[in-house]
C-alpha positions as CSV (number, residue, x, y, z in Angstrom):
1,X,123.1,177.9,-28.9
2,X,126.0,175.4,-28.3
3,X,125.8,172.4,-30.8
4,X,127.6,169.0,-30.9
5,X,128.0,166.2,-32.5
6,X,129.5,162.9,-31.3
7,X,131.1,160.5,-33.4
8,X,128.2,158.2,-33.1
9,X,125.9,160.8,-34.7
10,X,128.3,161.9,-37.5
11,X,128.7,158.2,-38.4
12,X,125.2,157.6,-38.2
13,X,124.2,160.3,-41.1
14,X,126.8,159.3,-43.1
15,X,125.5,155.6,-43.0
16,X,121.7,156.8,-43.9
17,X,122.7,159.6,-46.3
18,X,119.9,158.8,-48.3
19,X,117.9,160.8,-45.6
20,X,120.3,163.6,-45.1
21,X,117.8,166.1,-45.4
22,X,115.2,164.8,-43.4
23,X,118.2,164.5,-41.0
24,X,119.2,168.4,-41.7
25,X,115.7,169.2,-41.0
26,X,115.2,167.8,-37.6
27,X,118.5,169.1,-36.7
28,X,117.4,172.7,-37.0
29,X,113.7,172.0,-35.4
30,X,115.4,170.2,-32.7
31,X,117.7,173.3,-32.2
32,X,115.0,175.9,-32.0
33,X,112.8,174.2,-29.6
34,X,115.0,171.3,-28.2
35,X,112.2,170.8,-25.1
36,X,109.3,171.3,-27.5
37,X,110.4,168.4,-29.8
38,X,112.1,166.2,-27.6
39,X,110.5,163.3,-25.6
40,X,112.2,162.8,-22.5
41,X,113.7,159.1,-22.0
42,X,113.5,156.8,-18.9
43,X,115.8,154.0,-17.6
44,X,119.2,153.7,-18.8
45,X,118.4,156.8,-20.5
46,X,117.3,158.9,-17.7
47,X,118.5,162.4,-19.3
48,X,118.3,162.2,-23.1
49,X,115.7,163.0,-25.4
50,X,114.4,161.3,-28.9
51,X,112.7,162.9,-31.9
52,X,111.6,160.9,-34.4
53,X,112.8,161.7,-38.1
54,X,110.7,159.4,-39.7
55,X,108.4,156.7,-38.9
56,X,111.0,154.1,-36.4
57,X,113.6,157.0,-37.3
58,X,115.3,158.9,-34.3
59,X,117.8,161.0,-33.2
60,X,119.0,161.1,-29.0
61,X,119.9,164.3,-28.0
62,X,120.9,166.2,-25.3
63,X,120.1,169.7,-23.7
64,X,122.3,170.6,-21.1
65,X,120.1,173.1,-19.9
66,X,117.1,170.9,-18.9
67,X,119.7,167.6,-18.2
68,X,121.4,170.2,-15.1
69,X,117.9,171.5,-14.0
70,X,116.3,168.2,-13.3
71,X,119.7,166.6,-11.9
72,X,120.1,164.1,-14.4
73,X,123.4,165.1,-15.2
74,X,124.6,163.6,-11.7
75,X,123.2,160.5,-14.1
76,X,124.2,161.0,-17.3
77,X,128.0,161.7,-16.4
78,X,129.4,163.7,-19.6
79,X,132.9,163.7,-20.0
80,X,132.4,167.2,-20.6
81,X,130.2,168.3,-18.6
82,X,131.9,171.1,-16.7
83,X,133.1,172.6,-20.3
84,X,129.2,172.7,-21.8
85,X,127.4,176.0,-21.5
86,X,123.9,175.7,-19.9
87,X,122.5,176.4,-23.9
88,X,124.2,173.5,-25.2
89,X,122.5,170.6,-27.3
90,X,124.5,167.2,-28.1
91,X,123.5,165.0,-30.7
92,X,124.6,161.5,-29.3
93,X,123.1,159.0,-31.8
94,X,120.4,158.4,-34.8
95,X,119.5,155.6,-36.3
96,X,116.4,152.9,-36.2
97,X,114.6,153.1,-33.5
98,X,115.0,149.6,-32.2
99,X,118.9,149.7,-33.6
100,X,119.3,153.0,-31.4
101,X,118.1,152.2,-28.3
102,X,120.0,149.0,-28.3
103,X,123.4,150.4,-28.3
104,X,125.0,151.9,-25.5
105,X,125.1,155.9,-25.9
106,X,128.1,157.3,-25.9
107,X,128.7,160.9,-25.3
């Protein structure tokens, strides 16, 4: 498995270290069952997934796999698309839920 982590998401886990392992922990679930723990987004974020980390807690991911099967990546328009393996996973942003959702996702 292919991981990365944008900017957004590094920053983000620095800014609510006091969660880090909660954070750590979804990571690795996330990783070994990315489609089993992610909920697929709509609208603007057509593409991406959310897990929840704690209660109005989430991280948006990414699994290339699943975002090239279903076509969204014509959508989703990754800079790096053409570089990413088909097992890859991008963590894009975490935060508050409402927080998270309100910012434009960059990848």
């Amino acid at each position: 498995m292919n991981i990365k982590f944008s900017s957004d998401f590094k920053n983000g886990v620095k800014k609510h270290s006091s969660i880090n392992k909660n954070i750590q922990n979804k990571v690795d679930m996330i990783i070994s069952d990315p489609i089993g723990l992610g909920e697929p987004l709509k609208g603007n974020f057509r593409g991406f997934y959310s897990a929840p980390v704690k209660k109005n807690f989430i991280i948006i991911f990414l699994y290339c796999y699943v975002c090239r099967k279903k076509g969204d990546n014509n959508i989703v328009l990754c800079n790096d698309c053409q570089d990413c393996l088909d097992d890859t996973i991008k963590f894009v942003a975490i935060g508050p839920h409402d927080k998270t959702y309100a910012t434009k996702i960059k990848q």
